[in-house]
N, C-alpha and C positions, 0 to 999 in steps of 0.2 A: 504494500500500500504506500501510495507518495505519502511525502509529508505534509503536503495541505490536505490530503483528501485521511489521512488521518488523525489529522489535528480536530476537523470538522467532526470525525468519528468519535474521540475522545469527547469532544463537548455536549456528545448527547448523551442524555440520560442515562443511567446503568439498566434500566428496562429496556431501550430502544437498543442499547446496544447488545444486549443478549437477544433480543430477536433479529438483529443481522446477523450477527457472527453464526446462530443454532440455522438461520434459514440457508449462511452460506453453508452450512454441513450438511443440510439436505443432500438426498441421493435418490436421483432418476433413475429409474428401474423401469427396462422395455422386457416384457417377457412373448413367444412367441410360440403359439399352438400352432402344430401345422401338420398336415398329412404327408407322411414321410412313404416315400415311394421307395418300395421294398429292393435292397440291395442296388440303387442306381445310382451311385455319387455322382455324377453326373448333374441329372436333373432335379435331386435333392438340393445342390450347391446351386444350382440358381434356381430353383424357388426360391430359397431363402437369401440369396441375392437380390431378388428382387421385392423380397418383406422389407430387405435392410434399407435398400435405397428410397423406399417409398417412404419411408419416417421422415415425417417434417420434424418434428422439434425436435432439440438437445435431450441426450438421454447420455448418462453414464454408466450405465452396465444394459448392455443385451443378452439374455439369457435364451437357451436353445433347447433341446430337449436331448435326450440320454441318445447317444450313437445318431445322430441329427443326418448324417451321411448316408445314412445303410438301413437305418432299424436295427431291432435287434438280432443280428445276427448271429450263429456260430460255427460261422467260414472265415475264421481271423487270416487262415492261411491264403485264402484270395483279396483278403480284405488291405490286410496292414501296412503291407507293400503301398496303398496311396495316404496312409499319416501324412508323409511331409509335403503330401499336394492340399491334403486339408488343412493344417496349420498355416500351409501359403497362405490360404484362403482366408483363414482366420484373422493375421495379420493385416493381410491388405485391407478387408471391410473395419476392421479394429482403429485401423489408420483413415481410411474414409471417413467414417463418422466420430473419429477421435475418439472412441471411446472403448470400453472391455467389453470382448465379448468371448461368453461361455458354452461351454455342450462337451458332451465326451466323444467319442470319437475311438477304432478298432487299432492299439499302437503294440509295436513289438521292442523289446526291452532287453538286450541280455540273452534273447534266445526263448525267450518267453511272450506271451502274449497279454495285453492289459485291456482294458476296457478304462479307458482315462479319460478325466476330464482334463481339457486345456483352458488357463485361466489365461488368453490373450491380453495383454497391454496395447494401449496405439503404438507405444515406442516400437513394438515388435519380439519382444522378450515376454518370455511366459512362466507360467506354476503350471504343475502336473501334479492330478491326486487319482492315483490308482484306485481301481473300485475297489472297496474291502469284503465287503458279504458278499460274494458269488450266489446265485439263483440257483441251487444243484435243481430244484423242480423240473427247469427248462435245460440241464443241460450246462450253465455256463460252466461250471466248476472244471468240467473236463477242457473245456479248450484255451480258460484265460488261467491266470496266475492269479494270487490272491495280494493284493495290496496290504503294504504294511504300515504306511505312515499316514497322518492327518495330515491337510494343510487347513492353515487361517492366514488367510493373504488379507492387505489393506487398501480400499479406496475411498480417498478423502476421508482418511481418519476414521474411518467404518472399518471395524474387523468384522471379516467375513469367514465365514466356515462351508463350502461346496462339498456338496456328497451326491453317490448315485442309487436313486432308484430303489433298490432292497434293503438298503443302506435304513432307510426309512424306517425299518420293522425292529431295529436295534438302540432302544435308549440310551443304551451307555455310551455307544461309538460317537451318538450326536448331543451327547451331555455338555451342557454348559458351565464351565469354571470359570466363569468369569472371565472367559476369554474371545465371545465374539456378542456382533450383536443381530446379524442374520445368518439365519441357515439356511440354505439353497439345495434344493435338492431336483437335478433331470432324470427325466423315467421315461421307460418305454412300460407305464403299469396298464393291466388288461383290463377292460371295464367290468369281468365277471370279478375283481375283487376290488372297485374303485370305493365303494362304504368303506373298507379298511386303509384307503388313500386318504379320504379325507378324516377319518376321527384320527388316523394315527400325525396326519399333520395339524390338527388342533390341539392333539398331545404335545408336541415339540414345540407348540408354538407356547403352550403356557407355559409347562416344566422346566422350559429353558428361559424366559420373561426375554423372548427376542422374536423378530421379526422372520418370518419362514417364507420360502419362494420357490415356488413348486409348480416346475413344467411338465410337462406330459404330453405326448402325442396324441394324434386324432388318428382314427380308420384304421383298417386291417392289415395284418403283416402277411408275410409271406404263408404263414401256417395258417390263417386265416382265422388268426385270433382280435380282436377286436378291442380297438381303443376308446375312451370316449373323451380324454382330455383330460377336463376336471381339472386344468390348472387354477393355482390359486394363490395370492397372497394372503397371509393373515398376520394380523399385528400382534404384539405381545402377551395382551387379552383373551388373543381367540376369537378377534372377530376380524369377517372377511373386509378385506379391503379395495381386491379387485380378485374376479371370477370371469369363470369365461361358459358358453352357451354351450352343452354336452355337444360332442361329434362334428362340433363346428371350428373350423381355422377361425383366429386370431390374432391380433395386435394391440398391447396393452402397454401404455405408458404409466406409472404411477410414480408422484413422487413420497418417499417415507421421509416422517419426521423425525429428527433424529432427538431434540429439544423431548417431544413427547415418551420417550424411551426412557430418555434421562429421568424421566419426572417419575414414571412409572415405576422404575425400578426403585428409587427411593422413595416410593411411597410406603411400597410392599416389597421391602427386600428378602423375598423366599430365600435366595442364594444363601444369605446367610447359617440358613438351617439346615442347608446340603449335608448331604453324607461325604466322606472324603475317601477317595479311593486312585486307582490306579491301573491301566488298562497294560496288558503283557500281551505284546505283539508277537 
């Protein structure tokens, strides 16, 4: 901030100036339902090419849905071979609209195979958080590796925690110590169990007194199992904040307040009653 323009700053009020500084902490959040066309990275990457560019306003994180490229697939061995055509990809639109953008995506590691989310930056530099709970129901266990570490990346002073999909049905893994203030969670989840999508992200959204952000795909995959979306934001409370219309594409701006989180948490500081524990990777 220049010197005159915060000399001006300083002379106002201490109310008016905690409502600048918490509104300049706010974080725009684009999250995006979409019908993901079964194993075509191709035409996956411009649809959602063309979701990205259609965004009129400034938004700082775009969120994407679990394997955004492919669906869920468990062909890593046809698949993983175009990771660093998708990360291009990630980057360049990260860099077009300035801002992060998220989704996992089919990566080979060491010999091994991940189901990763990429946390793109505009700079072009990114975080990787391997998926930890593997889905043995469908399968994944046998063809991916299992993730060992968390990530909590930061933007604009917002610590974040990104997890995938199954990841959902495990409290501990997305337990809060007081170390983020949204959890994000991309899924390719099936609509024959989407009731346990949303009560278990009303769970995480209180338990943890943080803000939850949960995509999900729309329409059928290859197996001919069926999506209905059900993305959703919910704030710290448990109530929705933005939702989106069962089986239908989407585009959702919202911005979170960051001031209102604050306020919440010291209202009702549950954290403090937490259990203390320790998770062995």
């Amino acid at each position: 901030m220049k010197y005159n323009r915060l000399s001006k700053f300083l002379k106002l009020g201490k109310s008016k100036r905690n409502r600048i500084f918490f509104r300049k902490m706010n974080l725009k959040v684009t999250i995006i339902q979409a019908n993901l066309i079964w194993e075509n990275i191709e035409e996956n990457l411009q649809c959602f090419s063309e979701k990205i560019k259609s965004l009129k306003e400034e938004t700082d994180l775009i969120v994407l849905p679990e394997m955004f490229a492919t669906g869920f697939s468990m062909k890593p061995n046809k698949f993983a071979k175009f990771a660093n055509l998708q990360i291009k990809w990630l980057s360049e639109h990260a860099l077009m609209k300035n801002t992060v953008i998220t989704g996992s995506i089919i990566r080979e590691e060491k010999g091994s195979f991940y189901n990763s989310l990429i946390w793109m930056k505009p700079d072009g530099t990114y975080d990787i958080y391997n998926k930890r709970h593997l889905f043995s129901f469908a399968g994944e266990d046998k063809y991916y590796a299992q993730g060992e570490k968390q990530l909590i990346t930061n933007l604009k002073d917002w610590k974040i925690k990104p997890l995938i999909c199954y990841d959902l049905r495990f409290p501990v893994w997305s337990r809060n110590k007081n170390d983020y203030d949204i959890l994000i969670y991309v899924a390719n989840w099936p609509e024959a169990r989407i009731e346990a999508w949303k009560t278990l992200l009303f769970a995480r959204a209180i338990e943890n007194q943080a803000y939850v952000i949960a995509v999900n795909r729309v329409g059928d995959d290859g197996n001919g199992i069926a999506h209905s979306g059900d993305s959703l934001i919910i704030d710290p409370k448990g109530n929705v904040i933005c939702g989106f219309e069962p089986f239908k594409e989407g585009i959702e701006t919202i911005e979170l307040n960051y001031n209102a989180l604050l306020i919440f948490r010291k209202k009702f500081p549950a954290s403090n009653d937490a259990d203390n524990f320790m998770i062995n990777c």
